[in-house]
Steps between C-alpha positions, in 0.01 A plus 500: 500500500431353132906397554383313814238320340695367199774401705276292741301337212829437338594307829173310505516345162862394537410334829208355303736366198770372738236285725331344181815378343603366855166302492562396174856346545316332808274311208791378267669322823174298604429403159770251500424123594639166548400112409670187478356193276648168482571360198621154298881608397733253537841637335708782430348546108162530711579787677728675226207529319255636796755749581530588124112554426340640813635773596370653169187403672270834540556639849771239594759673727707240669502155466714188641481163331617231751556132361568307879169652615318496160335849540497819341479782674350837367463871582265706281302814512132432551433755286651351183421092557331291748619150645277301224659719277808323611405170500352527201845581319641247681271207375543701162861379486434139608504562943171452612493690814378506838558774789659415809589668802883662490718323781620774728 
């Protein structure tokens, strides 16, 4: 009987630890998002040096510099820097910034 019950409470808390680290893997993956500002570059030394400073940026991920369009394009974790974050290092190395919609 006393075999029983430790096998059934050993059952229980694995079920336990398995469904919280499910849930918690389920966090990380919504924690990720996405923005788009367009900016003043206006040659290739412009976005050489975006490309070369930002994604040091705290929380950066991703990010895609596009000189035709302008824009830069950013993916972060929300849980490391914000979007004003963002545009604040931006204007920090001479882009003021302004967030625009991504074209689909």
């Amino acid at each position: 009987m006393k075999t029983l019950i430790k096998s059934l409470t050993l059952v229980l808390v694995a079920l336990f630890v398995l469904t919280n680290n499910t849930n918690a893997q389920d966090k990380k993956i919504k924690k990720d998002a996405e923005v788009t500002f367009s900016v003043s570059i206006d040659c290739p030394s412009c976005v050489k040096k975006l490309e070369a400073k930002l994604p040091f940026e705290n929380g950066v991920k991703d990010l895609k510099v596009d000189l035709t369009s302008k824009t830069v394009w950013f993916k972060y974790q929300t849980d490391k820097t914000t979007k004003e974050k963002l545009a604040s290092a931006l204007d920090k190395l001479g882009y003021p910034a302004k967030e625009v919609e991504p074209k689909k």
